[in-house]
NUTI-411716 format. One record per residue (C-alpha): chain; z, y, x. Coordinates in nm, 3 decimals. Example, Ala and Ser with C-alpha at 12.3 -4.5 7.8 and 13.67 -1.06 7.14 Angstrom:
! residues 2
+--------+---------+---------+---------+
| chaine |      pz |      py |      px |
+--------+---------+---------+---------+
|      A |   0.780 |  -0.450 |   1.230 |
|      A |   0.714 |  -0.106 |   1.367 |
+--------+---------+---------+---------+
! end
This chain:
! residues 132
+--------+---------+---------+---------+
| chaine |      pz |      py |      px |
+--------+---------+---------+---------+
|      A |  10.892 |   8.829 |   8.980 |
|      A |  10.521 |   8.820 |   9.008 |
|      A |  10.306 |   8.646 |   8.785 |
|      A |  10.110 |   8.332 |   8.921 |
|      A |   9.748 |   8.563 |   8.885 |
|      A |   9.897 |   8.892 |   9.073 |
|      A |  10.052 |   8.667 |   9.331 |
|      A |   9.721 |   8.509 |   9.452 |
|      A |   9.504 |   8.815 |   9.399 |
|      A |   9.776 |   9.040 |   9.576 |
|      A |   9.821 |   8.763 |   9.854 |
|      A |   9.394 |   8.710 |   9.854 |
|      A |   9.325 |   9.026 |   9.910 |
|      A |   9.171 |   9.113 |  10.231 |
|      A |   9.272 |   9.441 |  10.423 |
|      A |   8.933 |   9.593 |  10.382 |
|      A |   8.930 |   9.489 |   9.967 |
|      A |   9.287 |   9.658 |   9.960 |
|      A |   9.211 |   9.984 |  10.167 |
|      A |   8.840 |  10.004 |   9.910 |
|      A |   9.092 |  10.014 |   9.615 |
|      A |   9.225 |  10.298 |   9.716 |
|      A |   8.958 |  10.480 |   9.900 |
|      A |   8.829 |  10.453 |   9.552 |
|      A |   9.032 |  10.659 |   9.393 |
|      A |   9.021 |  10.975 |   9.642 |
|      A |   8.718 |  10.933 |   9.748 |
|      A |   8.573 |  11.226 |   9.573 |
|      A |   8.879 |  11.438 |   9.746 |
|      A |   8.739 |  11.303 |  10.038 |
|      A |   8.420 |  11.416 |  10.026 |
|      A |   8.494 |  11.757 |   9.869 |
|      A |   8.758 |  11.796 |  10.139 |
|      A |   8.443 |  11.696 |  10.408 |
|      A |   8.262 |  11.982 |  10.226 |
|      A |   8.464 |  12.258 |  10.256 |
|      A |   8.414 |  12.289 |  10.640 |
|      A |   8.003 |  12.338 |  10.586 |
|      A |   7.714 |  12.199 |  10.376 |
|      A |   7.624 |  11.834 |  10.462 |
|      A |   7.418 |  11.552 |  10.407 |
|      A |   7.469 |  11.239 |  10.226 |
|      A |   7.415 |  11.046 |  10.514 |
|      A |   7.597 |  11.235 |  10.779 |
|      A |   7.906 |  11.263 |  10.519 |
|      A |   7.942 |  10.835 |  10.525 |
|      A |   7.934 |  10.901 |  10.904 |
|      A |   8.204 |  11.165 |  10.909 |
|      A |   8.415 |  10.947 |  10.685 |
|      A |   8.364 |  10.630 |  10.928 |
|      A |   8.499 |  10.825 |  11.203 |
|      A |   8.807 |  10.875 |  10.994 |
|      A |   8.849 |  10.471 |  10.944 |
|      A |   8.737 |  10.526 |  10.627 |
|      A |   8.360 |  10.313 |  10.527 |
|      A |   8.177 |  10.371 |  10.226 |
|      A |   7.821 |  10.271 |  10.196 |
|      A |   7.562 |  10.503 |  10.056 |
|      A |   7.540 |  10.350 |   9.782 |
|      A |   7.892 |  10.445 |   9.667 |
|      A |   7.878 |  10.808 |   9.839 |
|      A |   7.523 |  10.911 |   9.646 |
|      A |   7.636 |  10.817 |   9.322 |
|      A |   7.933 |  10.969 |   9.380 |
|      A |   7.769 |  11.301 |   9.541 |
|      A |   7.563 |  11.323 |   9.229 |
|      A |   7.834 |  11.320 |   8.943 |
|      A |   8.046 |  11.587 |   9.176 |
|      A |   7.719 |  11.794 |   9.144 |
|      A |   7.670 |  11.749 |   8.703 |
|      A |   8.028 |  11.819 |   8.737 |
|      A |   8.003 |  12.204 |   8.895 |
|      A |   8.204 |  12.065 |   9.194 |
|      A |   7.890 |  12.062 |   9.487 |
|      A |   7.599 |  12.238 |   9.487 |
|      A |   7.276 |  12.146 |   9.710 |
|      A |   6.989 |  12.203 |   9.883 |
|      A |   6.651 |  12.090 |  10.008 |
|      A |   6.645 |  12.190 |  10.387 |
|      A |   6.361 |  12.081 |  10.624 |
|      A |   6.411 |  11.806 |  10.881 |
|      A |   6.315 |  11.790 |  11.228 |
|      A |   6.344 |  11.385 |  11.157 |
|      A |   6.157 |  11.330 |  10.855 |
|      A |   6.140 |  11.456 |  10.517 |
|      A |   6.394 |  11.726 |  10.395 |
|      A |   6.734 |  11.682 |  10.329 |
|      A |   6.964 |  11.730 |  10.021 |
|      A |   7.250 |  11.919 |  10.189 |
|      A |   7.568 |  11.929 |   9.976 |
|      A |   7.815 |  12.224 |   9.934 |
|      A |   8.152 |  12.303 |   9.775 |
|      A |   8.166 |  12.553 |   9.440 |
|      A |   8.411 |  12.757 |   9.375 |
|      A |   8.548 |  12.480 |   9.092 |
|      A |   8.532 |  12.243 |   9.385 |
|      A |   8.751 |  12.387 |   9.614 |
|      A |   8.977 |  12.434 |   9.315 |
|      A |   8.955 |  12.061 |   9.237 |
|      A |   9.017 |  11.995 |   9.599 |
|      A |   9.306 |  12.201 |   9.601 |
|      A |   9.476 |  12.042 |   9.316 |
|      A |   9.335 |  11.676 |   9.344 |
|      A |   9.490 |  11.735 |   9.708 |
|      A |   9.868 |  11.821 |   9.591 |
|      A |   9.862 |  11.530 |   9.350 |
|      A |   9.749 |  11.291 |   9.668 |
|      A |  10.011 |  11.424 |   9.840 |
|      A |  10.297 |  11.383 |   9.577 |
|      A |  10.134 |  11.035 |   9.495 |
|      A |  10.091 |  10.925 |   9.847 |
|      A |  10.484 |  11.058 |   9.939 |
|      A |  10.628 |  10.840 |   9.638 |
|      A |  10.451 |  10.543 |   9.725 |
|      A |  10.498 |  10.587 |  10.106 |
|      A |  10.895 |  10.631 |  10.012 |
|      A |  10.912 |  10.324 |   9.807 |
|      A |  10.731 |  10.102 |  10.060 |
|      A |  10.932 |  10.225 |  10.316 |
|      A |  11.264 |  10.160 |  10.133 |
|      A |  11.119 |   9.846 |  10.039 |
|      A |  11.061 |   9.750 |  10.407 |
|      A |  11.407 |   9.818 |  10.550 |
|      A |  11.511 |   9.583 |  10.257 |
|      A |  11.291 |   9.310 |  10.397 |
|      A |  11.402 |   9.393 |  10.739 |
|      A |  11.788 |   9.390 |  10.659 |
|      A |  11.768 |   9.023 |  10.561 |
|      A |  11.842 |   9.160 |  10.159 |
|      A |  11.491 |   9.084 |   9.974 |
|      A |  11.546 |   8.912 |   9.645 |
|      A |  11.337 |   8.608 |   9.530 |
+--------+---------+---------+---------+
! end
């Protein structure tokens, strides 16, 4: 049974709050995994990611970008820009495509679990069984 508090946070919680929660926690695989095809941009990487559904401002993405690099995970650049003043391009280290490939096998055994339990828990609902 759910507690009064979980119930109205878990019921007031809006589809783009509950998809942030857990973009939150992968986003760094995210970006690492956007890295590993060639070096990008800050910018250009919260584009790539909208395409995919998935929106992050720059204010999460830089901060973000910046910790990846103090952590040996990216490494950058200043390149020139036809547009305006050079660019910090971003690329994956050799510990970042490590971290990628492990961060990546415990999304997928994470994201299988979780995807098996809702889905049991939906033909519950579906059957007519869900407790109260």
């Amino acid at each position: 049974m759910l507690s009064k508090l979980a119930t109205a946070t878990l019921f007031s919680m809006s589809v783009v709050e509950r998809r942030s929660l857990v973009l939150r926690g992968v986003l760094d695989l995210c970006l690492l995994a956007l890295l590993r095809e060639r070096p990008v941009y800050g910018y250009e990487l919260t584009e790539r990611l909208a395409e995919q559904d998935l929106l992050v401002s720059e204010g999460s993405a830089y901060p973000l970008l910046a910790r990846l690099e103090k952590s040996g995970f990216v490494m950058s650049t200043r390149q020139s820009s036809a547009s305006g003043p050079p660019r910090k391009y971003y690329s994956l280290s050799k510990s970042g495509a490590e971290a990628l490939r492990s961060g990546t096998q415990e999304w997928l055994d994470v994201s299988t679990s979780v995807t098996a339990l809702l889905a049991s828990s939906d033909l519950s609902i579906s059957n007519g069984s869900e407790q109260q």
